[in-house]
C-alpha positions in Angstrom: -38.5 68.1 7.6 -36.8 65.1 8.1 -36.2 64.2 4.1 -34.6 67.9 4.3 -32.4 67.1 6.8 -31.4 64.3 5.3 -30.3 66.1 2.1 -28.4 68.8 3.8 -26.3 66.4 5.9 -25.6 64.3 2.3 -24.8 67.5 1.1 -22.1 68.6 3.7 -20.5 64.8 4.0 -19.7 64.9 0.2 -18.5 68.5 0.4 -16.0 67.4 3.1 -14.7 64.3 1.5 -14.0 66.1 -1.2 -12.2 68.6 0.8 -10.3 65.9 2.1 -9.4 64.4 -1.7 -8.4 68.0 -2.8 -5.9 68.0 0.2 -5.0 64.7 0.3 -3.7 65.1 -3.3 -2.4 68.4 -3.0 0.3 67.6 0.0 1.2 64.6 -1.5 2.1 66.0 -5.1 3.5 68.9 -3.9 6.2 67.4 -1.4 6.6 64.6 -4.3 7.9 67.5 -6.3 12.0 67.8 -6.5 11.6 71.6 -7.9 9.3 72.9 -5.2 10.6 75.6 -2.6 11.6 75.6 0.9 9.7 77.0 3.0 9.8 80.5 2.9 11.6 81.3 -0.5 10.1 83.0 -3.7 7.8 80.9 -5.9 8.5 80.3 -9.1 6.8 83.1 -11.1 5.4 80.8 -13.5 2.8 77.7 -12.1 0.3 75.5 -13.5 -2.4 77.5 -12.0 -5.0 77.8 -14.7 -7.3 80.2 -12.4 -10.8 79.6 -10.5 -14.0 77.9 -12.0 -15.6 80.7 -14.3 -19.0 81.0 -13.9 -22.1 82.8 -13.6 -24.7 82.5 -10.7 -28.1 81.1 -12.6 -30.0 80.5 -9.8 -33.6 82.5 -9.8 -33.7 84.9 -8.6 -29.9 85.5 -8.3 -29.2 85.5 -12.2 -31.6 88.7 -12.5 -28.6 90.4 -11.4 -24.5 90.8 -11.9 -22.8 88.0 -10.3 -18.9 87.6 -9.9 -17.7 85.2 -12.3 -14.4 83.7 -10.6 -12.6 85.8 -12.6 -8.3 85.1 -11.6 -6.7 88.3 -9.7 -3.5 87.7 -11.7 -2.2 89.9 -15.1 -2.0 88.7 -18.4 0.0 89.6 -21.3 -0.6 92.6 -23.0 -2.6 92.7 -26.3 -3.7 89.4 -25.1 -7.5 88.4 -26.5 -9.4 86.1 -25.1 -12.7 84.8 -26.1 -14.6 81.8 -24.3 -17.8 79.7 -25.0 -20.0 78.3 -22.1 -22.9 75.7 -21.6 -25.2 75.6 -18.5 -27.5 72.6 -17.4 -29.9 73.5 -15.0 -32.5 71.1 -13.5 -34.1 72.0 -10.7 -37.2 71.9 -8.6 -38.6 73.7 -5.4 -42.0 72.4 -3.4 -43.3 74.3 -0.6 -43.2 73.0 3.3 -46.4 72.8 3.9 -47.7 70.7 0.8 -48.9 67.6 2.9 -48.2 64.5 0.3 -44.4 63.4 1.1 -46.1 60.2 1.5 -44.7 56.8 -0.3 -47.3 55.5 -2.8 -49.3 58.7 -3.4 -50.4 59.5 -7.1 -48.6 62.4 -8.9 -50.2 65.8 -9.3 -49.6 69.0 -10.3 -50.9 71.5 -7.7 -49.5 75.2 -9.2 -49.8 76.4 -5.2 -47.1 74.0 -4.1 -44.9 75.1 -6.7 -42.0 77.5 -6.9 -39.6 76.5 -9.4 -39.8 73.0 -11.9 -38.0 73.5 -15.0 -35.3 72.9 -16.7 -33.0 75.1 -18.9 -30.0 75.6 -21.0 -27.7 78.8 -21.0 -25.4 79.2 -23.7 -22.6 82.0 -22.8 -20.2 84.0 -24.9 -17.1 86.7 -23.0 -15.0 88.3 -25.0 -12.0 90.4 -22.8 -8.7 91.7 -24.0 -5.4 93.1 -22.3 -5.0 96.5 -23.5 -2.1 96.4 -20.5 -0.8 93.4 -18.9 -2.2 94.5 -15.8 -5.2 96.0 -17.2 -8.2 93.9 -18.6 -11.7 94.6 -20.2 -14.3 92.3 -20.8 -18.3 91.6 -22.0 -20.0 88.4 -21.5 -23.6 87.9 -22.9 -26.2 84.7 -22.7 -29.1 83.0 -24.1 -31.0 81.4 -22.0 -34.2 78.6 -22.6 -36.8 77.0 -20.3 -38.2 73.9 -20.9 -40.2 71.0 -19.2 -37.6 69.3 -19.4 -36.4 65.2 -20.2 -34.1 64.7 -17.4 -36.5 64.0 -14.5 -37.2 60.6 -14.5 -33.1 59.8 -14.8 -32.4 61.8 -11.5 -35.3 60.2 -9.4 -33.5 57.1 -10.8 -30.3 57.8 -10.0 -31.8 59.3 -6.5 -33.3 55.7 -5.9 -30.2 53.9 -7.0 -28.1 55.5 -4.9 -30.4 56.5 -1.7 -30.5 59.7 -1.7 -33.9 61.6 -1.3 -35.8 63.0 -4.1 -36.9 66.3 -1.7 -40.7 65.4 -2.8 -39.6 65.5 -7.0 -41.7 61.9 -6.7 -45.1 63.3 -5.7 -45.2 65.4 -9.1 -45.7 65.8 -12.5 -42.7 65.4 -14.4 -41.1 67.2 -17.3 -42.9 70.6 -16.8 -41.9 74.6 -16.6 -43.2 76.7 -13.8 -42.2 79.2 -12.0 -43.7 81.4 -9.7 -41.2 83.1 -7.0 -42.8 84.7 -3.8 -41.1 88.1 -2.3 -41.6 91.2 -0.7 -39.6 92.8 -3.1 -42.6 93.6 -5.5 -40.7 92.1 -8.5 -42.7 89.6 -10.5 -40.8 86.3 -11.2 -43.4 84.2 -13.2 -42.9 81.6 -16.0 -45.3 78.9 -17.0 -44.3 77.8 -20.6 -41.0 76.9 -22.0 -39.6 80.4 -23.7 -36.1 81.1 -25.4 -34.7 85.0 -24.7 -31.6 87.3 -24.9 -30.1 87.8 -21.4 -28.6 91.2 -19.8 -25.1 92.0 -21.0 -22.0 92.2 -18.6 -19.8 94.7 -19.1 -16.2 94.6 -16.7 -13.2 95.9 -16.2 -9.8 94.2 -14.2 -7.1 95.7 -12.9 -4.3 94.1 -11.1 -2.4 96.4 -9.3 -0.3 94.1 -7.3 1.7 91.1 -8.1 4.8 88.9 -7.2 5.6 85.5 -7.5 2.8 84.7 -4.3 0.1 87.6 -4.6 -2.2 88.9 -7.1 -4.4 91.1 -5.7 -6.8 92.9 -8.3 -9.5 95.1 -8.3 -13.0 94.1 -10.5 -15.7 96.9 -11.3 -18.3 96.3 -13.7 -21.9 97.3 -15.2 -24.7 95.3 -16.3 -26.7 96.7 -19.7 -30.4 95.4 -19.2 -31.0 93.6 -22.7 -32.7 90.7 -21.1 -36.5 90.0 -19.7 -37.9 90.1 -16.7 -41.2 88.6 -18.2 -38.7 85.3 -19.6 -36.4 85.7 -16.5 -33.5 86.7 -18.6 -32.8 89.6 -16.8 -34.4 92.4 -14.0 -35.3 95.5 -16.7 -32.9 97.2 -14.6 -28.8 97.6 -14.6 -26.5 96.7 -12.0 -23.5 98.2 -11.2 -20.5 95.9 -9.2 -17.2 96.3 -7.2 -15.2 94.1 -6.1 -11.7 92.9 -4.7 -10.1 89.6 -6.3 -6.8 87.3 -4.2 -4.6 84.4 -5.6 -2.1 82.9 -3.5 0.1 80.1 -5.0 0.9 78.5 -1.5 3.0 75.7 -3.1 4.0 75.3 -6.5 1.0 72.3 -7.3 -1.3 74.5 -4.7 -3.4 78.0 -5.4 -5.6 79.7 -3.3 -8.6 82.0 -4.1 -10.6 84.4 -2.3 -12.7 87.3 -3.8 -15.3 89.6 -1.9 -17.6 92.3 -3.9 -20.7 94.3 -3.8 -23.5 94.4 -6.6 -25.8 97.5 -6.6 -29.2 96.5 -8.5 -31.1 99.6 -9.7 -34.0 97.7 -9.0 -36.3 96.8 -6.2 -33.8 94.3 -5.5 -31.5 94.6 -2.3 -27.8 95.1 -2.5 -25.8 92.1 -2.7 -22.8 90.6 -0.8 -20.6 88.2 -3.7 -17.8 85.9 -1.9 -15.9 83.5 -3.0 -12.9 80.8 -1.7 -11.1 78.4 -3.7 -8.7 75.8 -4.0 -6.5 74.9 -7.3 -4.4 71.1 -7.2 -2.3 71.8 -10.2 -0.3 68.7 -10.3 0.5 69.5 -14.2 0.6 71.8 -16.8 -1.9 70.4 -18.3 -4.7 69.3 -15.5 -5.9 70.9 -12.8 -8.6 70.1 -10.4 -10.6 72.7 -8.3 -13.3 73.1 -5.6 -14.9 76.6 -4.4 -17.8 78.0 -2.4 -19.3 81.2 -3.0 -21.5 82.8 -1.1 -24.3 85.1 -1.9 -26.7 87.3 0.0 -30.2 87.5 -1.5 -31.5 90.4 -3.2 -35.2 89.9 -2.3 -37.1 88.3 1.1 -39.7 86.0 1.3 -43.4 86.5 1.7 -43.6 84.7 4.3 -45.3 81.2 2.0 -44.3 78.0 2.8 -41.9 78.0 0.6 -37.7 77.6 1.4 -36.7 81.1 2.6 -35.3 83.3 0.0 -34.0 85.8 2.1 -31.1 83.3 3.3 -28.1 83.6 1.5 -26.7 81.3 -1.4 -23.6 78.7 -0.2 -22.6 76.9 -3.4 -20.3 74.5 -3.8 -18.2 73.8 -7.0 -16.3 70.6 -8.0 -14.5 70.6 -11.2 -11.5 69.9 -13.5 -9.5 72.5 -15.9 -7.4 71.5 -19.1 -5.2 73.3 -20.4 -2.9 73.7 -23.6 -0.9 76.3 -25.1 -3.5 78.8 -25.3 -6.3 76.6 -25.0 -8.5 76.2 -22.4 -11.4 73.2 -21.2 -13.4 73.3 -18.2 -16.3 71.6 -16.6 -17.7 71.5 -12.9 -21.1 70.9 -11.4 -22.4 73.4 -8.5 -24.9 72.5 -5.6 -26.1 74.6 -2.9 -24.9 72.7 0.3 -26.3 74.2 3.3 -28.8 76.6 3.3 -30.5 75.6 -0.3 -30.7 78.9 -1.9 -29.3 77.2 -5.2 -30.4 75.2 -8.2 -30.7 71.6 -7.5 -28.0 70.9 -10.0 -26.2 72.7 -12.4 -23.7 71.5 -15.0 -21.1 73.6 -16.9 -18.8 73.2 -19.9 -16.7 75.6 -21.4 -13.8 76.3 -24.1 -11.5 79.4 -23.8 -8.7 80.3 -26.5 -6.2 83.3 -25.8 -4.6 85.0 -28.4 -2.1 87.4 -28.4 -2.6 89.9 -31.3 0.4 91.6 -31.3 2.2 88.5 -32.4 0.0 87.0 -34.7 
């Protein structure tokens, strides 16, 4: 549909201007920098690279399952502890094709039939990992997550309107309310239609990097997923997950870090197995701030009924923008995440996080 259309190319012009910015900024600081190598010489072994955006995938119906959380290929210190907090901001809303009213001036309704996903939500996250070797890292992240109608709505078909940039039908409906109801061949029942509050699955992982130089990190990720969440309050699939996967980071320049990770998560479930990718790029022009930008991609682990609604079985293409500060052992972070081309994602998604390491065998 033409309004679609619109969005999507929106989508992929801001993704490449800021893929432009990120560069821009990254050869400029870099050959501004007296201390950086030639060409072709050993890095220093010590950058400002404070590592990928960490975060999980909380898109229905991808956040039933294990998703690779950015975690950075590179080693630690050992007996290092690390504990971090997160917050997720989720608003996001789903009509299908074929409901007729993307007319200006129609009255809102609420037709359930049209409806995949209207919500909004807030996850809060807590990981705990720890360095038992330097190159050898376990970890356990667990979440809360809450649905709710929501209070946002009318600010983002504001700021839509402000700006010019489609609402994607959000106009034609009802505002502020929860309900879900996610069509697949899968057999798995994805339905929500009141606000609920509910303990999510539990991540368990382990890290190991078994390569490293001043350039490379190459590590290896395999992890398990305990099912202590809901399938009835979408928390989690009733079902474990076990995951395997290979993680990269290449400091190209000494204000410039690359990332790249590729997996597989196995679902127990109904669900099919699941392809995690990911590509990033770190500007580190200080110690203290870094800014980053990163797609992952995501195979689906149902496929569509065959409804009018957006297909499910395409896979997800999210795009990250965010900044990281860091100091001493402290650690900020915030980025928002869109899906740019194929619209498997949630329409947005904000996330804030604090992470303090801690190594115990100096304390």
């Amino acid at each position: 549909m033409p309004i679609l259309r619109s969005l999507t190319l929106l989508r992929i012009q801001f993704f490449l201007v800021c893929i432009s910015i990120w560069l821009f900024a990254a050869v400029n600081s870099y050959a501004a920098d007296p201390e950086a190598s030639p060409a072709g010489a050993d890095m220093p072994a010590a950058t400002y690279s404070k590592g990928p955006l960490l975060g999980k995938n909380l898109f229905i119906p991808f956040l039933l399952h294990y998703s690779f959380p950015s975690l950075p290929a590179a080693s630690g210190e050992q007996y290092d502890l690390q504990y971090h907090f997160s917050l997720y901001y989720i608003n996001d809303v789903d009509y299908a094709d074929n409901d007729v009213p993307w007319l200006d001036g129609m009255d809102r309704h609420y037709n359930k039939k049209n409806i995949a996903r209207d919500y909004e939500s807030l996850v809060v996250e807590l990981g705990l990992a720890y360095n038992f070797l330097k190159q050898v890292q376990v970890g356990m992240d667990m979440r809360v997550y809450s649905y709710y109608g929501g209070f946002l709505d009318s600010i983002i078909e504001s700021f839509h309107g402000i700006f010019g940039f489609p609402n994607a039908g959000r106009e034609f409906f009802l505002q502020n309310r929860v309900y879900i109801d996610i069509p697949n061949n899968n057999g798995i029942k994805m339905f929500l239609d009141k606000p609920t509050v509910s303990f999510g699955d539990i991540d368990l992982w382990g890290k190991w990097t078994f390569w490293e130089n001043s350039r490379v990190s190459l590590g290896l990720l395999g992890a398990f997923k305990l099912p202590t969440g809901s399938l009835a309050s979408l928390s989690g699939s009733d079902y474990p997950d076990a995951a395997l996967g290979l993680l990269l980071d290449f400091r190209a320049a000494r204000y410039i870090t690359l990332f790249a990770q590729a997996g597989v998560v196995f679902p127990f479930n109904k669900s099919f197995t699941m392809f995690n990718g990911m590509a990033g790029l770190e500007i580190h022009p200080s110690e203290l701030l870094s800014f980053n930008l990163q797609m992952n991609i995501k195979t689906s682990p149902i496929s569509n009924d065959g409804t009018g609604f957006r297909d499910y079985s395409l896979p997800q293409t999210n795009i990250l923008a965010g900044v990281v500060l860091r100091h001493k052992g402290f650690r900020w972070q915030f980025y928002f995440e869109e899906d740019a081309f194929t619209n498997q994602g949630a329409d947005i998604t904000f996330n804030i996080s604090f992470t303090h390491t801690i190594n115990i065998n100096n304390r």
